[in-house]
C-alpha positions as CSV (number, residue, x, y, z in Angstrom):
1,X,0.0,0.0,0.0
2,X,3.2,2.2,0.7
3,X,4.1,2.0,-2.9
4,X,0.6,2.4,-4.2
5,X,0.7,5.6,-1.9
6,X,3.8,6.9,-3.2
7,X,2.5,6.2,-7.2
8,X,-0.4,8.0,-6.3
9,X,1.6,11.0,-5.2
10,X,0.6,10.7,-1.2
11,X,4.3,10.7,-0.1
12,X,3.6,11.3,3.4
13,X,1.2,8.5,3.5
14,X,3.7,6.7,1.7
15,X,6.4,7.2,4.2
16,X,4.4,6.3,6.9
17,X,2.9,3.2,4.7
18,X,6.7,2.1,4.1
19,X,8.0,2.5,7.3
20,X,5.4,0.5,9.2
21,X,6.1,-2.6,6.8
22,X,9.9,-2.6,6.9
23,X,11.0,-5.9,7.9
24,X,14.4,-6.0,8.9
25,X,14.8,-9.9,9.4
26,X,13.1,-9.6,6.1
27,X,14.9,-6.3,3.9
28,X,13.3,-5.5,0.9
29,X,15.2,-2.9,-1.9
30,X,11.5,-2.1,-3.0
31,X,10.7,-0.2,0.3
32,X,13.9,1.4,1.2
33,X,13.7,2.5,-2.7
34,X,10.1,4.1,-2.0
35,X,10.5,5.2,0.9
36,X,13.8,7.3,0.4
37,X,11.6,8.9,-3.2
38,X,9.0,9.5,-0.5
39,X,11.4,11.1,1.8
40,X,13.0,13.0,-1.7
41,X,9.5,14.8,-2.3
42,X,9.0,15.7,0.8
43,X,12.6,17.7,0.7
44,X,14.5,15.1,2.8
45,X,17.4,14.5,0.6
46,X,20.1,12.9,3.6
47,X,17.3,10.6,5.1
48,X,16.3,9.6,1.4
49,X,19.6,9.3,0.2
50,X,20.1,6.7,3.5
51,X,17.4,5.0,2.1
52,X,18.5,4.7,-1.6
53,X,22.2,3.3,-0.3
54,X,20.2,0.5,1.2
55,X,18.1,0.3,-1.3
56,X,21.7,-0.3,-3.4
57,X,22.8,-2.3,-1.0
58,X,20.2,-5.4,-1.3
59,X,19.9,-4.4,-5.4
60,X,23.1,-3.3,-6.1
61,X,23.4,-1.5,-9.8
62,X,19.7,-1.5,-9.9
63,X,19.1,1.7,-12.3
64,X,16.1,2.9,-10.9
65,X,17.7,3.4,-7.3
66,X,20.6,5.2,-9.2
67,X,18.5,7.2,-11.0
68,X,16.4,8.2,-7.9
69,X,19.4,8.8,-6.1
70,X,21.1,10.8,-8.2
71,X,18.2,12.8,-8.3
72,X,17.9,13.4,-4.8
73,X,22.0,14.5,-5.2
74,X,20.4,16.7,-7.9
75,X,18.3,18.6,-5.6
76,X,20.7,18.6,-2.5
77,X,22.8,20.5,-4.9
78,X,25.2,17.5,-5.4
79,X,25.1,17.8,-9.2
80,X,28.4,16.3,-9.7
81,X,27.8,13.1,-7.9
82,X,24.2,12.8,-9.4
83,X,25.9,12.8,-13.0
84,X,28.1,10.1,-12.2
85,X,25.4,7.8,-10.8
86,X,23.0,8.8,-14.1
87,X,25.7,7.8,-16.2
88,X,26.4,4.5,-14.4
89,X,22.6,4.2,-14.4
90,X,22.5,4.1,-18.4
91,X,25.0,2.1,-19.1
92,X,23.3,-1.0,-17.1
93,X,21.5,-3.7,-18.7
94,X,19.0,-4.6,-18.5
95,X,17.3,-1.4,-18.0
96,X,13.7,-1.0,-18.8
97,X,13.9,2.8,-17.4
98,X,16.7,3.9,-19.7
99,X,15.0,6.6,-21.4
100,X,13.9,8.3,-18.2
101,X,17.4,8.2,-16.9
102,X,19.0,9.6,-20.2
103,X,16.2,12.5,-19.5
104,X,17.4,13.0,-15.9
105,X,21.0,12.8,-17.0
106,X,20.1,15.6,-20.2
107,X,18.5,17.6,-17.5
108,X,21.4,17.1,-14.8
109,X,23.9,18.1,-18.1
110,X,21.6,21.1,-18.7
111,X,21.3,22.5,-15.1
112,X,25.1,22.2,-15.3
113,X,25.7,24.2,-18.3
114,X,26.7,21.8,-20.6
115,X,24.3,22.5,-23.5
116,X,25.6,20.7,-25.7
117,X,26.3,17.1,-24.4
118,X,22.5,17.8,-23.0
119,X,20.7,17.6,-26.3
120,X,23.2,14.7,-27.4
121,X,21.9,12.7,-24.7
122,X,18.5,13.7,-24.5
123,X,18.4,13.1,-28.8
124,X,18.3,9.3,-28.1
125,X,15.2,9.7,-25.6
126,X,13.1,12.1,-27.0
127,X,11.6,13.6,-29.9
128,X,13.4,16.7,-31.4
129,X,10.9,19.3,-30.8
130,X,11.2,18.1,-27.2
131,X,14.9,18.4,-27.4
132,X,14.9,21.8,-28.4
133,X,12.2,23.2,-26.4
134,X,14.1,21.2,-23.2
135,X,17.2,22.8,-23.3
136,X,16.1,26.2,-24.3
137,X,13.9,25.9,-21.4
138,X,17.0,25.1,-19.1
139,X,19.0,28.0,-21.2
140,X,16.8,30.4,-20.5
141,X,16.3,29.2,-16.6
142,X,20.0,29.6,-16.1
143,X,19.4,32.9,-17.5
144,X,16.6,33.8,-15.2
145,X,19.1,32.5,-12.1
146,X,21.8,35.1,-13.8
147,X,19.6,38.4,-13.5
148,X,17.7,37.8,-10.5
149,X,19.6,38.4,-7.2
150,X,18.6,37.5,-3.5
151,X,17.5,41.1,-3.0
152,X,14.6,41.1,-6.0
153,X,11.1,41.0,-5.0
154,X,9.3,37.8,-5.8
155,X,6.8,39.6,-8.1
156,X,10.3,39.7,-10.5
157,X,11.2,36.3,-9.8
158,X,7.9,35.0,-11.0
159,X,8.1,37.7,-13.8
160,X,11.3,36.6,-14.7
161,X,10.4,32.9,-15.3
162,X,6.1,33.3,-16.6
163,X,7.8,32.9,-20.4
164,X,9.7,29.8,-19.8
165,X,8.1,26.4,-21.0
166,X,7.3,23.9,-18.5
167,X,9.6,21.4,-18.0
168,X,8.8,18.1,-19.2
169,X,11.3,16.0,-16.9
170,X,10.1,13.2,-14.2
171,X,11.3,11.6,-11.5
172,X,12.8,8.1,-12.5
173,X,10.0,4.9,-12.5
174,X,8.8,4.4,-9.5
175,X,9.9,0.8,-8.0
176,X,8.5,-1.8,-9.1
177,X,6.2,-0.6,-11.5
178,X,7.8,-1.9,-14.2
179,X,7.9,2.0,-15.9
């Protein structure tokens, strides 16, 4: 029910589902893995990264926990470490979730400048229309980050970004859903 929780985008329920049936005579990578992308959307990147690495530790190489990790690196502002674990996480076969990994890795690539090597990446996943408007979405947001500084008022902030696209990126298959 944790999982089903956590699909259905109740990630408190979902934490509280998936730590109530933890098992530890009995350790499952499936609900370490959902709980820690329960405790990633809630903003609690070094509890769910705790999770993921014992997620990794009954599944090791398993590339939806390093995609899911390295997207919680991504958003504790660990960008290095989450583009060596999306890199690792598409190269491994078998890997049903490959094309949303090489999205997270093009987006990781993008928020880190590197344009270039973003559409490359994100060419073998996606459509080209979806290419282009991707990474001139993640142009213009580094843009946006360039002219605004701490000391603007929100109403500029929001100005600032009402012309960008919306992004098109998700969070890596959930486990066990086979997507």
């Amino acid at each position: 029910r944790g999982l089903l929780a956590l699909e259905l985008g109740d990630a408190s329920k979902a934490e509280t589902l998936l730590r109530s049936a933890h098992d530890p005579k009995a350790p499952d990578w499936r609900l370490h893995s959902g709980l820690g992308a329960a405790l990633a959307s809630r903003g609690k990147q070094q509890d769910a990264q705790a999770q993921f690495a014992k997620a990794l530790a009954l599944a090791p190489n398993n590339p939806s926990i390093l995609n899911n990790l390295a997207l919680s690196y991504a958003l504790d502002g660990k960008a290095g470490e989450a583009e060596k674990l999306l890199r690792t996480a598409a190269a491994t076969k078998p890997n049903p979730d490959k094309g949303k990994v090489q999205q997270n890795l093009a987006l990781v690539l993008g928020l880190g400048g590197k344009y270039a090597e973003a559409r490359s990446v994100a060419e073998t996943a996606l459509p080209a229309e979806k290419v282009t408007s991707n990474v001139t979405y993640l142009q213009k947001l580094a843009e946006a980050r360039t002219t605004i500084t701490p000391a603007d008022t929100e109403d500029r902030r929001k100005a600032a970004s009402a012309g960008l696209p919306p992004p098109t990126y998700q969070l890596g298959a959930q486990p066990g859903s086979g997507k």
